[in-house]
MDTraj code that builds the backbone (N, CA, C; nanometers):
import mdtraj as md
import numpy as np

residues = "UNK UNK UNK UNK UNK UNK UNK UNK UNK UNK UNK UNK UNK UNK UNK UNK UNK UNK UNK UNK UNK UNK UNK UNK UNK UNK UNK UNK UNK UNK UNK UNK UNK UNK UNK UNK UNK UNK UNK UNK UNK UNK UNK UNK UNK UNK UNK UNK UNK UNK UNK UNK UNK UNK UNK UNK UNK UNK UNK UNK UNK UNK UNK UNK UNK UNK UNK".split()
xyz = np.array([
    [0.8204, 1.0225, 0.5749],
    [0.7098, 0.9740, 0.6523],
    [0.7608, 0.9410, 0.7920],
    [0.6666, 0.9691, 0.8777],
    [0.7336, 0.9234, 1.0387],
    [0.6491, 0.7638, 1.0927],
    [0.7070, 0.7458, 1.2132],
    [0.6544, 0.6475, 1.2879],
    [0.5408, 0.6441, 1.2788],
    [0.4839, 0.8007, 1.3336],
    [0.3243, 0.7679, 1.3508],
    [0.2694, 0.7556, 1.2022],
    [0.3013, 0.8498, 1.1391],
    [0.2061, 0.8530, 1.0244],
    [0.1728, 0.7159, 0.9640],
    [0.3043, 0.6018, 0.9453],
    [0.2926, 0.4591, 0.9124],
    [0.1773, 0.3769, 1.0007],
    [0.1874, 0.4124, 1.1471],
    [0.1013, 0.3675, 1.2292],
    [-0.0100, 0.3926, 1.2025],
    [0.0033, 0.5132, 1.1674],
    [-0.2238, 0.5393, 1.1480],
    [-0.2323, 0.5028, 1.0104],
    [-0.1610, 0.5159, 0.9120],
    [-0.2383, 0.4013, 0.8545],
    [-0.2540, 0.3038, 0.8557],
    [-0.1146, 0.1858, 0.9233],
    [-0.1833, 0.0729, 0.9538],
    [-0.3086, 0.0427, 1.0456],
    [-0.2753, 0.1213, 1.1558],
    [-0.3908, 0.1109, 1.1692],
    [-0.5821, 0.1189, 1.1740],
    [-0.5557, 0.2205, 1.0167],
    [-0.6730, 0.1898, 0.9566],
    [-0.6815, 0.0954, 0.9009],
    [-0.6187, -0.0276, 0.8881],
    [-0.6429, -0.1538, 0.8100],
    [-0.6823, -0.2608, 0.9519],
    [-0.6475, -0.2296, 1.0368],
    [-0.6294, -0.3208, 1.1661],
    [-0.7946, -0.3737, 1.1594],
    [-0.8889, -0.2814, 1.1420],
    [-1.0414, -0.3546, 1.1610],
    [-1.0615, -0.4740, 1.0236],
    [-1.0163, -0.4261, 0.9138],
    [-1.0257, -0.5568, 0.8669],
    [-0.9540, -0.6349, 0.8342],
    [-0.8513, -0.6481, 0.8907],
    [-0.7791, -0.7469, 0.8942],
    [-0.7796, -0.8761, 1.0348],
    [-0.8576, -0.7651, 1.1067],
    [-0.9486, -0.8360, 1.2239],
    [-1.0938, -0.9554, 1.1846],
    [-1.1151, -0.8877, 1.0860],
    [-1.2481, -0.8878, 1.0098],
    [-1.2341, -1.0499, 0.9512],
    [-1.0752, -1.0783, 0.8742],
    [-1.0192, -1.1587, 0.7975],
    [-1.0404, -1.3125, 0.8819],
    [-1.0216, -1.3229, 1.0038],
    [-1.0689, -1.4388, 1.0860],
    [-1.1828, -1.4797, 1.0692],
    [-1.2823, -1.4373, 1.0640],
    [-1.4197, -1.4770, 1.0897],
    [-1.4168, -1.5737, 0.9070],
    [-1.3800, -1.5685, 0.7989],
    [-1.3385, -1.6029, 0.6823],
    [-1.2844, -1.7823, 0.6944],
    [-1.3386, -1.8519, 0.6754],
    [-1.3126, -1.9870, 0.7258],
    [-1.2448, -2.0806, 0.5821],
    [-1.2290, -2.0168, 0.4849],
    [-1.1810, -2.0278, 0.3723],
    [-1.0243, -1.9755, 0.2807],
    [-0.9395, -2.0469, 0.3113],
    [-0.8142, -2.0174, 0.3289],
    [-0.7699, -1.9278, 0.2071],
    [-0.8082, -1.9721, 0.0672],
    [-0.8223, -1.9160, -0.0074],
    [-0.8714, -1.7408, -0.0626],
    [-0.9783, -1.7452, -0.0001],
    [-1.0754, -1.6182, 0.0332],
    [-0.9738, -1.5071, 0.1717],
    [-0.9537, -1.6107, 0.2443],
    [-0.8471, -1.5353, 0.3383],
    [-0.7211, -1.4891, 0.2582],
    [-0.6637, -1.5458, 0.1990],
    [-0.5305, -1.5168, 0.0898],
    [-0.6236, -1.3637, 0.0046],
    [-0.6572, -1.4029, -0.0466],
    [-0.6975, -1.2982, -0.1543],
    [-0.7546, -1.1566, -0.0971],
    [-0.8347, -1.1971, -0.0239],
    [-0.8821, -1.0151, 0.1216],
    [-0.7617, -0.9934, 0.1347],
    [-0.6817, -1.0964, 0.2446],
    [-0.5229, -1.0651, 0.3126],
    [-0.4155, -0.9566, 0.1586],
    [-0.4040, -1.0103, 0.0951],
    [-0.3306, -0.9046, -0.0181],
    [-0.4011, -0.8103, -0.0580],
    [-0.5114, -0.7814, -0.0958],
    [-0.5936, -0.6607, -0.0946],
    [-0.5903, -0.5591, 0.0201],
    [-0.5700, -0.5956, 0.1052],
    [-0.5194, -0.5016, 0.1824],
    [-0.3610, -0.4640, 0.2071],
    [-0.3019, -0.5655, 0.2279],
    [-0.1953, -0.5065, 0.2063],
    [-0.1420, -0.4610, 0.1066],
    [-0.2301, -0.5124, -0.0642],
    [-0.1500, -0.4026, -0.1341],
    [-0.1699, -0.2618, -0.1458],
    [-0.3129, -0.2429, -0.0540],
    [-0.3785, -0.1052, -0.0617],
    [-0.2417, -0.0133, 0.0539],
    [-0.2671, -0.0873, 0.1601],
    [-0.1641, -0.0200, 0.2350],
    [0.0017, 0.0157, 0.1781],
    [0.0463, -0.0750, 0.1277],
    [0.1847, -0.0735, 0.0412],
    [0.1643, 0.0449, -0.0570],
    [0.0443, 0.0731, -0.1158],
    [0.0808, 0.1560, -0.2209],
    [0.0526, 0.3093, -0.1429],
    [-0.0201, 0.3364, -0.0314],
    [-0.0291, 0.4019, 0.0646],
    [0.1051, 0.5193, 0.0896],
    [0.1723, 0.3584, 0.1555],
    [0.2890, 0.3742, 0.1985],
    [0.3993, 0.4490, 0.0524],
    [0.3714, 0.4045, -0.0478],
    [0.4994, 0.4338, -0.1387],
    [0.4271, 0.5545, -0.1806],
    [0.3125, 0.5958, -0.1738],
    [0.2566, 0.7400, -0.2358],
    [0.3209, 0.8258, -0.1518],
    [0.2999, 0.7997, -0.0138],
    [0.2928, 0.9153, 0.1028],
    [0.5094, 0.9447, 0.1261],
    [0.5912, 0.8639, 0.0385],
    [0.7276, 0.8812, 0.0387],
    [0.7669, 0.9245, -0.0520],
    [0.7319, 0.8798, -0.1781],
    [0.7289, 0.8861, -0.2916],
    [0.7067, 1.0154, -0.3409],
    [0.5277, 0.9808, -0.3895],
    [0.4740, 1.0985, -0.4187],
    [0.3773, 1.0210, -0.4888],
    [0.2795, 1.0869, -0.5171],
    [0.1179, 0.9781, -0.5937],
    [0.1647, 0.9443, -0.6997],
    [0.1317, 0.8335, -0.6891],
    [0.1588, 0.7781, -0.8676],
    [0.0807, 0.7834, -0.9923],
    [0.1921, 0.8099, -1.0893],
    [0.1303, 0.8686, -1.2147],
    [-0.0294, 0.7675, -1.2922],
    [-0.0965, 0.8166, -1.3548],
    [-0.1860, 0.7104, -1.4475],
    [-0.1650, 0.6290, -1.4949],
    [-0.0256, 0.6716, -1.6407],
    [0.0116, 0.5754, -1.6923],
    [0.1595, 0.4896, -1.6077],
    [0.1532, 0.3788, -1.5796],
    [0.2529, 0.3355, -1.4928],
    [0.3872, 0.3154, -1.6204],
    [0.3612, 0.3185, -1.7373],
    [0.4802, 0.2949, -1.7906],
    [0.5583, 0.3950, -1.8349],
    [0.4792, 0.5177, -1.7767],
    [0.5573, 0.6709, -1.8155],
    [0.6846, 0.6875, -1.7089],
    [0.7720, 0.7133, -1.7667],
    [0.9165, 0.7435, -1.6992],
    [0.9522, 0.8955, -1.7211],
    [0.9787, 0.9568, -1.5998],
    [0.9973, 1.1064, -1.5966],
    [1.1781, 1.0921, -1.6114],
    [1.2141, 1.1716, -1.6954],
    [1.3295, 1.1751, -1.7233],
    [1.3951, 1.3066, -1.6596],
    [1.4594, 1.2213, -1.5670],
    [1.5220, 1.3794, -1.4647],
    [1.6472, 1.4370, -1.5324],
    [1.6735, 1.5370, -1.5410],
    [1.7776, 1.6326, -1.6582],
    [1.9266, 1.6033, -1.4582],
    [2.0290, 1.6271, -1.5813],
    [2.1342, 1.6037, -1.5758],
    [2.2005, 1.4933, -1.4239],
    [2.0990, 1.3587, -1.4341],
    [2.0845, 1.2276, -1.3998],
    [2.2194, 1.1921, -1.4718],
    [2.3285, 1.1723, -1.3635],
    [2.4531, 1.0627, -1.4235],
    [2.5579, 1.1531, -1.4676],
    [2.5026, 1.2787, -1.4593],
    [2.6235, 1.3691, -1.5256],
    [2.7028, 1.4391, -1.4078],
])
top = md.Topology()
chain = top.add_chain()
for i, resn in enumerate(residues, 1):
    res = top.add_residue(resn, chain, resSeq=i)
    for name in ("N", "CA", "C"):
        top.add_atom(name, md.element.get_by_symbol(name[0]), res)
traj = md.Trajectory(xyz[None], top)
């Protein structure tokens, strides 16, 4: 992933996280505030990564790993 690409997606979050001020409830602010960033975080680890599987507890077993 490059500079920009990280950039445009953050900054598709930038409007609501702008949004997050007007929220006068610290609580309610906590809980939006991680919803977005975990949307962006998982963003981020798809677009390096690669999309993540359905089942999260499936482990791809890569052949001759350690040998």
């Amino acid at each position: 992933m490059t500079r920009e690409e990280y950039l445009s997606m953050a900054d598709k979050r930038y409007d609501e996280l702008q949004a997050l001020n007007k929220i006068d409830n610290f609580y309610d602010y906590e809980s939006e505030f991680a919803k977005i960033m975990n949307e962006l975080s998982k963003e981020v680890l798809e677009k390096n990564l690669s999309k993540l599987p359905a089942d999260r507890r499936k482990k791809k077993h890569l052949p001759n790993l350690g040998k």
